[in-house]
Structures are given as structure tokens and as C-alpha cells.
N, C-alpha and C positions, 0 to 999 in steps of 0.2 A: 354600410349605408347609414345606421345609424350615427357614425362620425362625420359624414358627409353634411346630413343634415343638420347636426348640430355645429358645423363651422359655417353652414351658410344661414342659417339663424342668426348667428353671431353677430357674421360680417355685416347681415342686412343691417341689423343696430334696432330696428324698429322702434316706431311710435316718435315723438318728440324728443327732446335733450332739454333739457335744464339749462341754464348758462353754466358757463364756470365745472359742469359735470363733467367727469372720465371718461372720454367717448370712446378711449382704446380695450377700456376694462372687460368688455365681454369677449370682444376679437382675444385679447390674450388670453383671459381663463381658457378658451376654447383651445388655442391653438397650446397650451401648455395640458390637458384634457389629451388632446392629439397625440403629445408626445409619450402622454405615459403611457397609451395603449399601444401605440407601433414601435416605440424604440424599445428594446428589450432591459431590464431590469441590471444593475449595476450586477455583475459578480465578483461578491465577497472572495477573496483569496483565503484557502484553507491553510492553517497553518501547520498540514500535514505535508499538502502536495498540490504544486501548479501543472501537474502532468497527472495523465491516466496512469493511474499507479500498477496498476495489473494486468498482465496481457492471458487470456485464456481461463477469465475466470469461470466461464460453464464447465468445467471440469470440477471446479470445488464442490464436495460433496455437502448435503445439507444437515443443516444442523440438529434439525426434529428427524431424521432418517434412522436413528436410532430408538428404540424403546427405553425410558428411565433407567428401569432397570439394569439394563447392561452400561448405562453411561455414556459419553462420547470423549472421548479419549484422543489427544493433540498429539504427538513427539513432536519440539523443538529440539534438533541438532544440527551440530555448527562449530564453530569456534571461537573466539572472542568475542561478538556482538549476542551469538546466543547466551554464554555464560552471563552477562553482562558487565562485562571491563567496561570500567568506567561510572556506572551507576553508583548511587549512594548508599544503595541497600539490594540484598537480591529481589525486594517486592517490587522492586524499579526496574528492572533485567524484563525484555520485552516479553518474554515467556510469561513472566508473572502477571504483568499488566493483562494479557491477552487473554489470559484466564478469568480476571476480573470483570473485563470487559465483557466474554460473553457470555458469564453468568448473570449479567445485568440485563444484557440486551437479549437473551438468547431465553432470559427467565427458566435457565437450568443452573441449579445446584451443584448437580452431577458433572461439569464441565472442569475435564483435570487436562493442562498442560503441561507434558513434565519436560524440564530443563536439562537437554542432554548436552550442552556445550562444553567445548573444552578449549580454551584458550592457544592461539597459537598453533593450532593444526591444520594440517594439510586436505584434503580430500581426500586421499590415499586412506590417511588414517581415519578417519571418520566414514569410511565405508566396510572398515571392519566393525568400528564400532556398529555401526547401521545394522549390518547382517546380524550381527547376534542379539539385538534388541527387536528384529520383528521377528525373530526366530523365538523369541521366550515372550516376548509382549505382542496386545492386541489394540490399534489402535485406528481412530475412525482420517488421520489426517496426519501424515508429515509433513515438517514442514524442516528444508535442509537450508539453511546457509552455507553458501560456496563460494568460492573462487577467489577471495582476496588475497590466502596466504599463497595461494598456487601462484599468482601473478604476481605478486610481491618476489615471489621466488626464484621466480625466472622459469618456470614448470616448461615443459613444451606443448605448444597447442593440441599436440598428437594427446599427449598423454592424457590433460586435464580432461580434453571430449572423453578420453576413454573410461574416465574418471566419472564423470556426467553419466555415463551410458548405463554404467554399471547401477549407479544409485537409482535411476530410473526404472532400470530392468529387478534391483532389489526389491524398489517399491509395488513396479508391477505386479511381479510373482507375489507379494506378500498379499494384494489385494486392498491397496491402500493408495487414495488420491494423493498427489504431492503436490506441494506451494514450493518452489526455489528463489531463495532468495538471493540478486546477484551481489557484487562486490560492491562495498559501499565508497562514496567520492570523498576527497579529504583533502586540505590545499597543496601538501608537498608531495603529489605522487611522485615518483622518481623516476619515469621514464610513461608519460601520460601517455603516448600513442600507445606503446604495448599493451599498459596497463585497461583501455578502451580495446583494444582486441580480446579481450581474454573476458572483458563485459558482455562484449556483444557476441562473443560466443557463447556465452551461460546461458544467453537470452533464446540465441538462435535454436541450441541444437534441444533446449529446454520445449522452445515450440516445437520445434519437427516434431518429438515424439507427444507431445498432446498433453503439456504439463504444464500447470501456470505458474508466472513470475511474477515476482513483488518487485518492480525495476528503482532497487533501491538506489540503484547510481544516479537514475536520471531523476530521481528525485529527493537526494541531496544536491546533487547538481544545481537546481533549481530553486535550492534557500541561497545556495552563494549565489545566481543571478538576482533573487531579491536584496541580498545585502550581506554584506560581511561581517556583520551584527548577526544579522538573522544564523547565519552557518554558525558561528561562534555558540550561540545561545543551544545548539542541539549536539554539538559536540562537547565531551568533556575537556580538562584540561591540556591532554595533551597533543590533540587537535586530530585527533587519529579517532578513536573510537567514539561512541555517541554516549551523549549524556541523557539523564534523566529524561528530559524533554524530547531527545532523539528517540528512545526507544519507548516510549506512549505515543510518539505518532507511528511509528513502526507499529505496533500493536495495532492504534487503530486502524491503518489502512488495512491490516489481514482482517480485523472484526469484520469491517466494512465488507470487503469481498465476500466475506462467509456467511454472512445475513442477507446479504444480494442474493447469493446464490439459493436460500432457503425460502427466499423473496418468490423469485424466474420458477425456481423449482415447485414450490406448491402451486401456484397459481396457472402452470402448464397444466396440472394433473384436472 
């Protein structure tokens, strides 16, 4: 109503005119007034992600859920992207980043992410590793990266789900939320349709059982639909794993869901 009457203000013009004066000048401040309250505000393209980066993030446990004292405690493991191949330093390796991040954001000290990557491994192998790390360690969040080498591999769908199933059912029993992060996009996949089956199965059987994803494909995907500059600048050299830049926006986007979630999560209570 308010807008209403100040366009038909405008339009009246009221009172006299000057010669030679701007008699469109109030009609347009008005109808430009108009614009900026009904059309919605430009949005800035993040230079993380053009898509919802996470699917099932009320699962993510909260960040203050823990007392100082006992700390909150990350596992990152995975394989090449965890380690950080590629990176210039291991403080660049997204583990580390994510640590930094949400000691800042998260205003805890206490905030450890350990770096269990191992370059070049399968899920097979990485669920052994898995089992004997929540068997001797206590921690408040895993976070697995899967399925690139398994589809890289040729794995069988049967097998990888069963691969999935198991890390899930590891994390359940241990008592510990899990983030999955899927296979990451790159320009020479060597057989893309497969390669997207075995994504969107990380994705899928990741939801069924109630586990959230960092859908790292679809949003690498989405730097090479903004530009092939853009992909270039988040991959390292060899155009396969993520550079520096790749994995501080990986980090951010996990910060991000785990301050959301501490967000939803106090503010229910």
C-alpha cells in the first residue's frame, strides 16, 4: 500500500512545473523505488558452490554439543583429496583448512581434525582402516571420502554399495555422525556415464540410510559450467586433484553445514 501510494504521488506530478523542468523525474525515482522493493536482490555467485552443496544436513551433529573439556574431535579419511595431493603445503589439505575454519567460526580452540587420508585407496582399504580408528579413537564427526578410486577402477556397483554399507554401519555402531563426501568431477573422466553411476550411487544409498553428503561432483561440475578458467583455478596441475583453492572451498562448504547445523540445533532447543 505504501508503494501504491507513493507511485500514484509521483504519477500525479502535483502543483505547477517550471518550464524547461524534468517532469519524468519523480515518475522514475518512483518506479525505480518500485523496483528495488519487488524484484529480488541480485545473487552474488559463491565462489564455493552454485548448487546446495549438502543433502541431509540435520544429521550433522553440533558443534557446542560437546563440553571444552572433552574437545570435538573430526576424523577426515579418504584417499587422495583427504591427504591433500596436490596442495602446496599439508596446512592447504582440506582437513587442515577445516580445522582452522572452525576454530574461528566455531570460537573453540579445542577443535582437532585429524588427517587420515591415504592417497590412491580404494574403500575396501579404507574401511579397514576406518574400523580400527573408531575402535582406539573417540570422535565427535567423520567425515569419509569415497568412491573416486572405486569408479576409476571399474569396482562393481554390487560391491562399492556394499562398501558404503559397511562404513556406515562402522559409523553407526561407533556412535558417530558421518558427512560422505562423493567422487570429485575432472575434465578427462574416461568413461563419464559409469563414472556418474557410481556418483549417484554414493549419493543415493548415502541418503537411504540417513547420512549426509558434500555433493562434491555437482559442485565441481558447476565451476566448469561457470568457465574453464574457473575449474582450472581449483584444480592443481595435473587437472585431476584440487588445488589449494579447491580444497578451502571444500572445507568451507563442510564449515558451513556444521555451523548451520549448531545454528537449527540451538535455536530448536
Amino acid at each position: 500500500m505504501v508503494l501504491l501510494r507513493l507511485f500514484r504521488r509521483g504519477a500525479a506530478g502535483g502543483g505547477a512545473v517550471a518550464p524547461g523542468a524534468r517532469t519524468g523525474a519523480p515518475r522514475v525515482a518512483v518506479l525505480a523505488l518500485a523496483a528495488a522493493l519487488i524484484l529480488p536482490a541480485p545473487v552474488v555467485a559463491s565462489p564455493c558452490a552454485d548448487v546446495a552443496a549438502i543433502t541431509r544436513p540435520e544429521t550433522l551433529p553440533r558443534l557446542d554439543g560437546k563440553p571444552a573439556e572433552t574437545g570435538y574431535r573430526v576424523l577426515a579419511i579418504g584417499s587422495s583429496s583427504t591427504f591433500g595431493t596436490g596442495a602446496t603445503s599439508p596446512r592447504e589439505a582440506y582437513p587442515a583448512r577445516l580445522e582452522a575454519i572452525l576454530r574461528e567460526r566455531a570460537a573453540r580452540r579445542d577443535v582437532v581434525v585429524v588427517n587420515a587420508g591415504v592417497p590412491g585407496e580404494t574403500a575396501e582399504a579404507t574401511l579397514e582402516r576406518l574400523a580400527a580408528i573408531l575402535a582406539a579413537e573417540r570422535f565427535d564427526l567423520a567425515i569419509w571420502q569415497v568412491g573416486t578410486n572405486d569408479a576409476l577402477r571399474g569396482v562393481p556397483e554390487a560391491e562399492l554399495a556394499a562398501r558404503l554399507d559397511r562404513g556406515v554401519a562402522l559409523a553407526h555402531d561407533a556412535g558417530i555422525p558421518l558427512l560422505v563426501v562423493d567422487p570429485q568431477f575432472f575434465p578427462a573422466i574416461p568413461d563419464r556415464v559409469a563414472y556418474e553411476r557410481a556418483v549417484r550411487l554414493v549419493g543415493r544409498l548415502a541418503e537411504a540410510r540417513g547420512v549426509a553428503v558434500l555433493r562434491r561432483y555437482d559442485v565441481m561440475r558447476a565451476w566448469a559450467d561457470r568457465s574453464d578458467e574457473h575449474l582450472a583455478s581449483m584444480l592443481a596441475g595435473d587437472r585431476f586433484h584440487m588445488s589449494d583453492a579447491g580444497y578451502a572451498c571444500l572445507a568451507e562448504l563442510a564449515a558451513d553445514a556444521l555451523v548451520a547445523a549448531t545454528g537449527r540445533s540451538a535455536s530448536a532447543e
